[in-house]
C-alpha positions in Angstrom: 156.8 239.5 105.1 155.8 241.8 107.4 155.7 240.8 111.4 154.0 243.0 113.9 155.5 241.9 117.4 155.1 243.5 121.1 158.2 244.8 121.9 159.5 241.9 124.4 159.7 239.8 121.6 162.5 241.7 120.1 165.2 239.5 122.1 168.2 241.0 119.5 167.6 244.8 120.3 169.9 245.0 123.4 172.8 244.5 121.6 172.4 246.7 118.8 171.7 249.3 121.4 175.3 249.6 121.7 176.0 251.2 118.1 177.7 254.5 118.1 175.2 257.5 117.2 175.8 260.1 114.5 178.8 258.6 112.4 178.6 258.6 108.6 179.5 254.8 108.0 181.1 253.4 111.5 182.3 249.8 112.1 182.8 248.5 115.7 181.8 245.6 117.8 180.2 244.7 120.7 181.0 241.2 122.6 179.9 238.8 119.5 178.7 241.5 117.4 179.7 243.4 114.5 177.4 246.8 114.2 178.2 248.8 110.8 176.2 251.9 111.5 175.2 254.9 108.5 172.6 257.6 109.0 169.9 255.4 108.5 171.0 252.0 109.2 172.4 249.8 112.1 173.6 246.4 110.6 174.1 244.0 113.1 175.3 240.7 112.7 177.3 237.8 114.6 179.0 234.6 113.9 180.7 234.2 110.3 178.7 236.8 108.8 179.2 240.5 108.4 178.0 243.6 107.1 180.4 245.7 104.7 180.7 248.9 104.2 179.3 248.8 100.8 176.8 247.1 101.9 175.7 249.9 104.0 176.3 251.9 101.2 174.0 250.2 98.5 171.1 250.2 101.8 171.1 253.7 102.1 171.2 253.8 98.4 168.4 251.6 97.9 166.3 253.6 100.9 167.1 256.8 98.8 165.6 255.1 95.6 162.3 253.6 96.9 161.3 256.7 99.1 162.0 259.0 95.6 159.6 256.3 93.8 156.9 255.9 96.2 157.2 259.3 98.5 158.7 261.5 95.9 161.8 263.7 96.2 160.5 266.0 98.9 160.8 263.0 100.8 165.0 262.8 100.7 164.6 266.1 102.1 163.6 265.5 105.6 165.4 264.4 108.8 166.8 261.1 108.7 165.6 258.1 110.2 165.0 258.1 114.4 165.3 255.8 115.1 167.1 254.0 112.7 166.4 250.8 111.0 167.7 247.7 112.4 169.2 245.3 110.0 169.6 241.5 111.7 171.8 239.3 109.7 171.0 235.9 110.9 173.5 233.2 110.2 170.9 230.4 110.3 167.5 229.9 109.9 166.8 228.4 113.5 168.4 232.3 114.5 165.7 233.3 111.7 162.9 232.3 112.7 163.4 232.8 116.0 162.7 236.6 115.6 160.5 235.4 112.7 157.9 232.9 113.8 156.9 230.9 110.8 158.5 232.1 108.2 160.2 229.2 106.9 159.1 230.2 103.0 160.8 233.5 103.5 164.4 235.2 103.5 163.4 238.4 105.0 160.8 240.0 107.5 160.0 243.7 108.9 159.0 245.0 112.0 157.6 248.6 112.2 155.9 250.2 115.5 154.3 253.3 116.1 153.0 254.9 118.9 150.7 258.3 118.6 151.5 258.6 115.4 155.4 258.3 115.8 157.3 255.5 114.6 159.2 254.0 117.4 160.7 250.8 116.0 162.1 250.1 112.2 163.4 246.5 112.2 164.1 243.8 109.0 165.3 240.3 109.8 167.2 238.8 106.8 168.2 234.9 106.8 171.6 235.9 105.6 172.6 232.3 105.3 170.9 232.4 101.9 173.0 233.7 98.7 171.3 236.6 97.6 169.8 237.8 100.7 170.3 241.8 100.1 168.7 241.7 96.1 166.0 238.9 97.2 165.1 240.0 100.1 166.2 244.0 101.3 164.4 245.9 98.5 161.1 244.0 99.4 161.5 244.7 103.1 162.7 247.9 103.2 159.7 248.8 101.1 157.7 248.2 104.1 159.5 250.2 106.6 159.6 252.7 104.0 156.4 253.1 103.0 155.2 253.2 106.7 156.7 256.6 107.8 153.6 258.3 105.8 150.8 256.3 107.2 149.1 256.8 110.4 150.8 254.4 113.0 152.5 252.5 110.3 149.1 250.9 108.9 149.3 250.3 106.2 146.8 248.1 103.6 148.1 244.7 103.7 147.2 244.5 99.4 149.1 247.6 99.1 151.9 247.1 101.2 153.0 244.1 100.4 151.9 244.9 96.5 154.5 247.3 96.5 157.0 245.4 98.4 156.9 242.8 95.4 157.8 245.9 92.8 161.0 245.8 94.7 161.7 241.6 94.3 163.8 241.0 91.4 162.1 240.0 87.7 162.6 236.1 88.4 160.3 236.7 91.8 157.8 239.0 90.2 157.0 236.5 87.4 156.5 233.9 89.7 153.7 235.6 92.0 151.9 236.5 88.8 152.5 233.1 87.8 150.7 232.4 90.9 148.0 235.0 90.3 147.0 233.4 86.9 147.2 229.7 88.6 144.5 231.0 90.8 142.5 233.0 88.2 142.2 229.6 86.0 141.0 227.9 89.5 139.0 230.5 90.1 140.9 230.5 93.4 141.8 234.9 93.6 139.8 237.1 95.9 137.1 239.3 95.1 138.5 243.0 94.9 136.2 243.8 97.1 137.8 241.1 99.5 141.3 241.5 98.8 140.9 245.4 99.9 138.5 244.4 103.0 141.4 242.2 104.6 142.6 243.2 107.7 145.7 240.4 107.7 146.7 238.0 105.1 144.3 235.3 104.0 144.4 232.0 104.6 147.2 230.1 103.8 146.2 227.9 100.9 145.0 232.0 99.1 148.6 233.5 100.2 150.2 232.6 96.6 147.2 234.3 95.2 147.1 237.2 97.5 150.7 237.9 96.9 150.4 238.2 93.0 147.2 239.8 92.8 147.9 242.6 95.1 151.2 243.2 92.8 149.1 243.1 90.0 146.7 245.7 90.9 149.5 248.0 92.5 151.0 247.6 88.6 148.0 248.2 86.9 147.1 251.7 89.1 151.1 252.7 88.8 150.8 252.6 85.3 147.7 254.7 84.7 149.5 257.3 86.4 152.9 257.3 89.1 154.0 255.2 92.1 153.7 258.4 94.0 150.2 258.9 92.8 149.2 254.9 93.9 150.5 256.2 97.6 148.4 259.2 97.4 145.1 257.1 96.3 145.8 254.6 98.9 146.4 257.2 101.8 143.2 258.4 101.0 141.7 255.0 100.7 142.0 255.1 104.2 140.2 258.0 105.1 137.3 258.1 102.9 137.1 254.8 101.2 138.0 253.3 98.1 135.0 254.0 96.1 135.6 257.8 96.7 139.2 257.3 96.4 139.0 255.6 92.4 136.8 258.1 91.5 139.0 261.8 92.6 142.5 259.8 92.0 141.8 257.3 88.7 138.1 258.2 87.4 137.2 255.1 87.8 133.8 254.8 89.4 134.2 252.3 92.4 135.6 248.9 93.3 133.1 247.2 90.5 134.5 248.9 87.7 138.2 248.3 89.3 137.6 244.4 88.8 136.3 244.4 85.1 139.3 246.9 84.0 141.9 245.1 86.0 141.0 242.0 84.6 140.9 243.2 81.1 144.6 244.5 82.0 145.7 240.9 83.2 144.5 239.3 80.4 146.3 241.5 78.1 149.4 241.1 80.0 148.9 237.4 79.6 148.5 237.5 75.7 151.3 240.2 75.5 153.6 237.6 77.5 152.4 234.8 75.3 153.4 236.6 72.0 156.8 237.7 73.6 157.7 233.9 74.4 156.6 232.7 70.8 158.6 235.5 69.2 161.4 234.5 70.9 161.5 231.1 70.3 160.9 231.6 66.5 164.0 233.6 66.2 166.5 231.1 64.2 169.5 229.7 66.1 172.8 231.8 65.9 175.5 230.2 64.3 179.0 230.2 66.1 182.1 228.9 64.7 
């Protein structure tokens, strides 16, 4: 879930303003606060729950690995992040959804912010009260704040963005929103590709089940004709000189029209490929244990 707020809504920042600068992996606190800082991180958090330092760790780890797949190595290379990313660890969901308005479905939620080109906020929200939280929820919203530092003002194609932030969900999640996307294709229910690439938000909220598979469905099908880094490329360019340019120089494929007919062809294999998997498995005789 990504949540695009005006600055005074960000009622939390003050106190994670106090987190020491420049230390590798720092612990302190700050009145009710415990702020576990890294070079690209501040985790603060309050109450019961806290952030370790191995959970630091494993964030900066999990930064390191989603920049290589979608940004490429050169990437790692450059300064790290100013300002840093913001980590909330809520210890309810009333605290929740107080810095995320109506995101009662969700565990996690980013913030990013530019101005003239510069990033000027990286924050993620996590409902820590849920067991989980950092594999069900981190990896999908860290792939936002991630993927924003190499588009103009952090703007970045709802399909795509959030298509890629479900590559990061574990399997159990993934299956689900294509379980979703195949609900909808039987009701006839999924956008146009056309329309899901027009949107300038999210759709309605009865199409958001939809949306959410389908847009990971097309970010698989492009990533596997070529690299994640290569989908980044198309979509960057996407934005400058349309799509129908942009499938033609990136995939050969001429335009959004053609797009449609080979994705669906792709879904439709996937669907038959998942069917045979599941009947294969459940032909395979019993094990006997004594």
């Amino acid at each position: 879930m990504v949540l695009l707020l005006p600055l005074a809504s960000r009622a939390e920042d003050c106190a994670c303003s106090t987190a020491p600068q420049g230390a590798a992996c720092s612990t302190k606190t700050s009145g009710e606060w415990t702020i576990c800082e890294s070079a690209n991180f501040r985790f603060c958090c309050r109450g019961k729950t806290t952030a370790s330092r191995q959970t630091v760790e494993a964030a900066e780890a999990l930064r390191a690995k989603l920049a290589e797949k979608w940004l490429g190595e050169d990437f790692l290379a450059g300064e790290p992040w100013r300002p840093k990313c913001d980590v909330i660890l809520h210890t309810s969901q009333a605290s929740y959804l107080q810095a995320a308005p109506g995101g009662q479905q969700t565990v996690g939620s980013s913030l990013v912010e530019a101005e003239r080109g510069r990033i000027i906020t990286r924050r993620i929200d996590i409902c820590a009260d849920r067991a989980g939280w950092f594999a069900n929820a981190l990896g999908h919203e860290l792939t936002h704040v991630v993927l924003a530092d190499v588009f103009p003002n952090g703007n970045v194609p709802h399909w795509a963005d959030e298509g890629m932030a479900v590559m990061a969900d574990p399997a159990e999640k993934q299956n689900a929103h294509f379980r979703d996307l195949r609900i909808a294709q039987g009701s006839r229910s999924t956008l146009r590709v056309v329309e899901l690439m027009s949107l300038a938000g999210y759709p309605r909220p009865e199409q958001q089940a939809a949306f959410y598979g389908q847009s990971a469905s097309i970010v698989r099908y492009l990533v596997e004709r070529d690299s994640p880094e290569r989908f980044v490329n198309f979509v960057r360019s996407a934005t400058r000189r349309g799509y129908e340019q942009a499938l033609r120089e990136d995939y050969q494929i001429d335009g959004l029209r053609e797009l449609e007919t080979r994705w669906a062809r792709y879904v439709q294999r996937e669907a038959t490929r998942s069917i045979v998997a599941s009947k294969d498995l459940s032909s395979k005789p019993a094990i006997a244990v004594d």
